[in-house]
C-alpha positions as CSV (number, residue, x, y, z in Angstrom):
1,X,124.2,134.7,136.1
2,X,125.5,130.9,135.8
3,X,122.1,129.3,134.8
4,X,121.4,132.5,132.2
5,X,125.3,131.5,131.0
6,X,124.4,127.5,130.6
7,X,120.6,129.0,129.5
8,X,122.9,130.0,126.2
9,X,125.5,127.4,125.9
10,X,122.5,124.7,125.8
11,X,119.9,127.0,123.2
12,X,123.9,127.4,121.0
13,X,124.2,124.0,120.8
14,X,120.6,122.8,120.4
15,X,120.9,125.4,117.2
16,X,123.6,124.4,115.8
17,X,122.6,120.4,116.3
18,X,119.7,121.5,114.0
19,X,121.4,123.2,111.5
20,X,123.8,120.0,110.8
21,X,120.8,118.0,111.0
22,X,119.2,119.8,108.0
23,X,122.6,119.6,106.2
24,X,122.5,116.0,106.6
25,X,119.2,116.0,104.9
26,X,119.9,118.3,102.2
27,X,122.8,116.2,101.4
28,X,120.8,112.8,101.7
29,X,117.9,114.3,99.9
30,X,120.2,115.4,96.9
31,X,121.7,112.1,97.0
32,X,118.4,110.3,96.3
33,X,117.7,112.6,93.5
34,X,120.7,112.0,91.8
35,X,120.2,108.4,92.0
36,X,116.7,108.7,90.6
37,X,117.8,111.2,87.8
38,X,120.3,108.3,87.2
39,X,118.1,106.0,87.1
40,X,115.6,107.5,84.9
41,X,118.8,108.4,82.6
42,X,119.9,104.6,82.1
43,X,117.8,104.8,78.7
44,X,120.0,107.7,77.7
45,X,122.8,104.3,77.0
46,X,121.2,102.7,74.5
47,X,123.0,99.5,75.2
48,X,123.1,99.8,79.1
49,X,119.4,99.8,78.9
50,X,118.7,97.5,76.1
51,X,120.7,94.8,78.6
52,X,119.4,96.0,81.2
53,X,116.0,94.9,79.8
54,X,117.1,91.5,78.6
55,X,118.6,90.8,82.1
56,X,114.9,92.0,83.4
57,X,113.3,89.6,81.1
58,X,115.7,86.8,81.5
59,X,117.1,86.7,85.4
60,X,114.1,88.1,87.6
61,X,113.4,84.9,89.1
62,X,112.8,86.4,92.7
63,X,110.2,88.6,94.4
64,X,112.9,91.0,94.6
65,X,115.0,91.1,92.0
66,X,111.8,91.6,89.8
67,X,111.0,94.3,92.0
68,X,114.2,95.8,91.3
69,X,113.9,95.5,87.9
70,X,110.4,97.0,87.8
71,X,111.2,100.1,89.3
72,X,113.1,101.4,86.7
73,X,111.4,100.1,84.1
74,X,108.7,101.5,85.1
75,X,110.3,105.3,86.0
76,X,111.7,105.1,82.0
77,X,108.0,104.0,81.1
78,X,106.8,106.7,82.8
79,X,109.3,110.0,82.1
80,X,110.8,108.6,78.9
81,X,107.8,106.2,76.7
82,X,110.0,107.1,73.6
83,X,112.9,105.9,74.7
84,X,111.8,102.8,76.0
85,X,109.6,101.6,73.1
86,X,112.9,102.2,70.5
87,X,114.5,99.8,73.5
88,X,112.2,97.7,73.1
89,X,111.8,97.2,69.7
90,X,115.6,95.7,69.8
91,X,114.3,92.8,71.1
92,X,112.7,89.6,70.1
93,X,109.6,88.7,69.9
94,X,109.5,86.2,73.0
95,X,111.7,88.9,75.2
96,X,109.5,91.7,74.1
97,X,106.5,89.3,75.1
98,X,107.5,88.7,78.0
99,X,108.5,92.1,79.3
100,X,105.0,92.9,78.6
101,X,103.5,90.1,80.7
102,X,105.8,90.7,83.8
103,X,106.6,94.3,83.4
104,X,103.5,96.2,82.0
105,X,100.0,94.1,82.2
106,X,101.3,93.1,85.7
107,X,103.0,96.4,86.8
108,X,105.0,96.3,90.3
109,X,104.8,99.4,91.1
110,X,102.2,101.8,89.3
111,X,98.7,101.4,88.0
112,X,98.1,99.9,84.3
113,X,96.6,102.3,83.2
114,X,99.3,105.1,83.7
115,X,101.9,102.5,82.0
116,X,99.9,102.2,78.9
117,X,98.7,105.6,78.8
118,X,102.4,106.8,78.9
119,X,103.4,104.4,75.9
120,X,100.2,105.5,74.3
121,X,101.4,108.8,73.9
122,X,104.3,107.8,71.8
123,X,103.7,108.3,68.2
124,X,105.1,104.9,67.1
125,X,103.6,102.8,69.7
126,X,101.0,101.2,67.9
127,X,104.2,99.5,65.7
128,X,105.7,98.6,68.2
129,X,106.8,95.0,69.9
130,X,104.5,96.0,73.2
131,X,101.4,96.8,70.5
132,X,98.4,95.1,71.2
């Protein structure tokens, strides 16, 4: 009767230590979407984003911080073309140059080709700053 009673007390608790397990990663997964909805969003703030590129441009001096820079340039690239040509077509010449060397012709992140594909797909892209 005493090992059937601890049998239960010990299958109770493993339950419920997996049930507030998968809370935990609900909650953590949740959190990482909001952050990548954010991120994506930035664009959304003209201004946010338009300095957000110039700092890109200007201060990515290190592995990282270019990395960090890349990956949401390249997530608005990717879900929002639109909105990242008009942001870039507030810039001049030599930033928009130069975004294009370090951001898009060497990509961090994804391939070229999806990049350039995504931008192609804008309908002023070809007037744009990034137009090659």
């Amino acid at each position: 009767m005493f090992k059937k009673l601890i049998l239960i007390v010990l299958l109770g608790v493993n339950f419920s230590s997996h049930a507030t397990t998968d809370q935990k990663i609900n909650v953590e997964s949740l959190m990482l979407q909001k952050s990548y909805l954010k991120e994506i969003n930035q664009c959304g703030n003209e201004k946010s984003f338009l300095s957000l590129i110039k700092s890109a441009v200007k201060e990515a001096n290190t592995f990282y911080e270019h990395g960090s820079y890349a990956q949401t340039i390249e997530e608005v690239i990717l879900q929002n073309p639109a909105c990242f040509i008009a942001s870039t077509n507030k810039l001049s010449k030599k930033e928009c140059e130069t975004l294009n060397e370090k951001y898009i012709k060497e990509p961090f992140f994804y391939p070229r080709a999806m990049l350039t594909d995504a931008l192609g797909r804008v309908k002023d892209a070809n007037q744009s700053c990034l137009a090659v």
